[in-house]
C-alpha positions as a printed Julia matrix, in Angstrom:
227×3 Matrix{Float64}:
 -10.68  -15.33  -15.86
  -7.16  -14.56  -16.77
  -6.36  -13.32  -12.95
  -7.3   -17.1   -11.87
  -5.75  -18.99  -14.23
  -2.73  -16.83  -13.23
  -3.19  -17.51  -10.05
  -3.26  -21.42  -10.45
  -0.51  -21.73  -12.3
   1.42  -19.35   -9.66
   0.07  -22.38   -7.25
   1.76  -24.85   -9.31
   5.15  -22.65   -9.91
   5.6   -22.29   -6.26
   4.94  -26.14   -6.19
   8.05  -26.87   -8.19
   9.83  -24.13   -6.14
  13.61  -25.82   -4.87
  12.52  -24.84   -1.27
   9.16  -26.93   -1.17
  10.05  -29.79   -3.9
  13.08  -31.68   -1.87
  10.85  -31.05    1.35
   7.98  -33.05   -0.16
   9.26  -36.31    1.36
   9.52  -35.12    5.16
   6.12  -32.78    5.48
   4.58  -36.05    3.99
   6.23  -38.19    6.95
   5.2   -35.74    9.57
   2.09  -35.8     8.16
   1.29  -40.07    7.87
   3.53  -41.22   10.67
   6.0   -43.29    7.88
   9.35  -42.61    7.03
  10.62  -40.47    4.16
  12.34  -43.13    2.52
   9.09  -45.47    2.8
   7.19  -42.51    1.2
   9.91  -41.95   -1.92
  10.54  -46.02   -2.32
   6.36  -46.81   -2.3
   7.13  -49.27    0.65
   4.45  -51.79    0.77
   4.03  -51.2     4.45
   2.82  -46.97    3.66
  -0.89  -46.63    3.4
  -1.57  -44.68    0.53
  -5.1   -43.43    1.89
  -3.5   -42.36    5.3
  -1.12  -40.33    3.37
  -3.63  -38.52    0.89
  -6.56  -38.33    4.06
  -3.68  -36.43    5.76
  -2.08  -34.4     2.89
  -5.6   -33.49    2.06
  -6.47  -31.95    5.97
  -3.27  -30.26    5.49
  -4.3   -28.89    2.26
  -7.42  -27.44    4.1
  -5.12  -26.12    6.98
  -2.54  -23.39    4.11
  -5.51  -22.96    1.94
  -7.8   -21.53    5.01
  -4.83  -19.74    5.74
  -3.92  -17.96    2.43
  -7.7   -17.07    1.95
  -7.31  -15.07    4.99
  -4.14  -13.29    3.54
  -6.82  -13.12    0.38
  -8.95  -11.58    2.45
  -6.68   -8.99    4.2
  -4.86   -8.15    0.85
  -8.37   -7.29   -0.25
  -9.49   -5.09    2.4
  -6.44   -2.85    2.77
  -6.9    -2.34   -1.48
 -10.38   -0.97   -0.55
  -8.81    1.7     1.33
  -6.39    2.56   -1.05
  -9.02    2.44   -3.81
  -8.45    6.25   -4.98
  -4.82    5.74   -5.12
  -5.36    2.34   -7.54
  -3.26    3.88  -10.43
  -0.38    4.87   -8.41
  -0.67    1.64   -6.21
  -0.48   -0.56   -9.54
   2.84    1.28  -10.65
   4.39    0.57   -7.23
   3.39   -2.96   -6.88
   4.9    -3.39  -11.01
   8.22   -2.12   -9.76
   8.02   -4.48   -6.57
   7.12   -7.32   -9.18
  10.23   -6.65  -11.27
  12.78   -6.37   -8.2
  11.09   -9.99   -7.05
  11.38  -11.36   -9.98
  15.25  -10.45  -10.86
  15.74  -11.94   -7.51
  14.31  -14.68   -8.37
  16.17  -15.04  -11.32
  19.46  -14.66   -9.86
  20.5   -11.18  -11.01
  20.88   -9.51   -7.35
  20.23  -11.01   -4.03
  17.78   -9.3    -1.87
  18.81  -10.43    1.58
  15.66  -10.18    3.22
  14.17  -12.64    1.33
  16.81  -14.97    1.73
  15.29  -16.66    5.24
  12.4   -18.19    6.15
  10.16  -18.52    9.22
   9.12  -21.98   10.6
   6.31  -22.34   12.8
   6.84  -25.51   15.08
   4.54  -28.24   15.19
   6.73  -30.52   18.0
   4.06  -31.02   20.44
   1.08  -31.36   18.11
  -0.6   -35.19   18.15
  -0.58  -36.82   14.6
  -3.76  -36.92   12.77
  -6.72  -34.39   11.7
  -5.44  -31.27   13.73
  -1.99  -32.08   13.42
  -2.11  -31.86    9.62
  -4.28  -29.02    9.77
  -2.09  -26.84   11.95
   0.69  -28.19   10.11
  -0.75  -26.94    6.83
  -1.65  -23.78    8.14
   2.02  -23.12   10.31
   3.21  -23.98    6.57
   1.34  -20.78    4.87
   2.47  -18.5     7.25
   5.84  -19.55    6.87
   6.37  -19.86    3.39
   9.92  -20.23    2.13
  11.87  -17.31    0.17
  11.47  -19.24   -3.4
   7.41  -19.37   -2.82
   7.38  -15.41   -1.07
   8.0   -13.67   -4.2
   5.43  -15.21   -6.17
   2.97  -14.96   -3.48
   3.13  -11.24   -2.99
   1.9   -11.19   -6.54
  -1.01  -13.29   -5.98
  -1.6   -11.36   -3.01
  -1.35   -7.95   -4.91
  -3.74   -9.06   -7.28
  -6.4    -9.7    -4.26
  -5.53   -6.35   -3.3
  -6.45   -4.68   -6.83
  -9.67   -7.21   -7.06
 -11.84   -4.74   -5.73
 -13.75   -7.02   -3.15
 -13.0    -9.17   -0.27
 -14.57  -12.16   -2.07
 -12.8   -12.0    -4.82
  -9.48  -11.55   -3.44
 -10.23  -14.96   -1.16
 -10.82  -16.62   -4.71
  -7.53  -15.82   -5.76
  -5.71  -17.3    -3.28
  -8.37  -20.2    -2.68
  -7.37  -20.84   -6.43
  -3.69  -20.29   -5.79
  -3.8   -22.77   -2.66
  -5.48  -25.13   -5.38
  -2.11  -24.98   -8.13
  -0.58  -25.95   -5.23
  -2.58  -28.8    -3.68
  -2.82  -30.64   -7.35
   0.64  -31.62   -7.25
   0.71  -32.22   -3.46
  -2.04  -34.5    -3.71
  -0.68  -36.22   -6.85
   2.85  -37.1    -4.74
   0.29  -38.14   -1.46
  -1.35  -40.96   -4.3
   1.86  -41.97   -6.22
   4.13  -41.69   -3.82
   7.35  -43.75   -5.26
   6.01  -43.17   -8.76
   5.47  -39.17   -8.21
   9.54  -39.37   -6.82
  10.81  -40.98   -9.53
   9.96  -38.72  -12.3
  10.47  -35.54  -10.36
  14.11  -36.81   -9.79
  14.06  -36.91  -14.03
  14.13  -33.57  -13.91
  15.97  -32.58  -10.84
  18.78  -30.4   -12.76
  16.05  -28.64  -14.19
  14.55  -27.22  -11.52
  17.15  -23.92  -11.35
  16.05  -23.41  -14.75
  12.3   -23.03  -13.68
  13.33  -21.1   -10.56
  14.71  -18.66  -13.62
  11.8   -19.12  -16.45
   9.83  -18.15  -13.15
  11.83  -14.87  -12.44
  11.65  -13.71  -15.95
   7.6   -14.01  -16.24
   7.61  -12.3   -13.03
   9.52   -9.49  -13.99
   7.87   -9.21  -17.21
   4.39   -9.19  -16.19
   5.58   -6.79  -13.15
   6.91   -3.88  -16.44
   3.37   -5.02  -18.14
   1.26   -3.56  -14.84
   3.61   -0.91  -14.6
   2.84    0.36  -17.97
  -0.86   -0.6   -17.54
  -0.44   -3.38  -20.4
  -1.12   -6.17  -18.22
  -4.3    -6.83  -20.12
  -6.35   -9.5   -18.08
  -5.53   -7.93  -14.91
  -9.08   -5.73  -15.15
């Protein structure tokens, strides 16, 4: 149980993320056909079901996606099954590195880029927003990549294909909450995010710290709720 609750709330962190929060406003354009500043202003011409119909296709589109990286993860931890122990230390280490980069105490350069699948071309609607969702999971931004490989080392420990799609079924979910809460609100969602704008370095840090603490927990095989 712990694994998915860790998992959701890695959903939501990523969420919250400065590389997906100040995009919310133009993937939410592409995705209903109205302008960011309709969207962030709750202009009375925006259709709030056309936004959340399309947000939630698009939700289908990265979650299909990262259950397939589930999936994967899962299957290349069966064959590594005798070498669990040794595979757990490594991934700890990898865990701590992410999360001091995350942090802000060393830049690791190759994480500092991002690859963007292009959508130009694609008719608006129900395939649009589902190719758009799933272009989106394979080309997730720096400040989500980090705390994906963990979710995605966890499917790789979960002993079973099934399990590891879970995880990252109920990561997509931490992240489709809030996405689907901004679709609904719109103005209202945009106006107490901007609240706490200043803050969000802070949580980009907070984030870091977890990470590299629960990355020294696995390496020490303390990470309790990881069996």
């Amino acid at each position: 149980m712990g694994q998915f609750f860790a998992a959701f709330s890695a959903g939501l962190l990523s969420f919250f993320t400065p590389c997906i929060l100040p995009l919310l406003p133009a993937y939410l354009s592409m995705l209903s056909g109205f302008s960011a500043s309709e969207i962030v202003q709750g202009h009375e011409k925006v259709v709030t079901r056309k936004v959340v119909g399309n947000a939630l296709i698009f939700i289908a589109g990265f979650s299909l996606a990262f259950a397939l990286m589930g999936a994967a993860a899962s299957s290349i931890g069966d064959l590594l099954a005798s070498h669990k122990d040794a595979l757990m230390k490594v991934f700890g280490a990898v865990m701590v590195l992410l999360g001091a980069h995350m942090a802000g105490l060393f830049n690791l350069n190759f994480l500092n880029y991002e690859k963007r699948f292009s959508t130009r071309g694609v008719a608006q609607g129900p395939l649009g927003s589902f190719l758009m969702g799933f272009a989106f999971a394979l080309g997730w931004s720096p400040c989500i990549g980090p705390i994906l490989a963990v979710i995605l080392g966890m499917a790789a420990v979960s002993g079973t294909a099934a399990k590891g799609m879970a995880l990252l079924l109920t990561y997509s979910a931490g992240m489709a909450l809030p996405l689907l809460a901004a679709a609904f609100l719109t103005a209202r969602f945009f106006a107490v995010v901007a609240r706490f704008k200043t803050a969000m370095r802070y949580v980009e840090i907070a984030a870091g710290a977890i990470l590299a603490a629960a990355g020294a927990l696995l390496f020490f095989d303390k990470l309790m709720f990881w069996a």
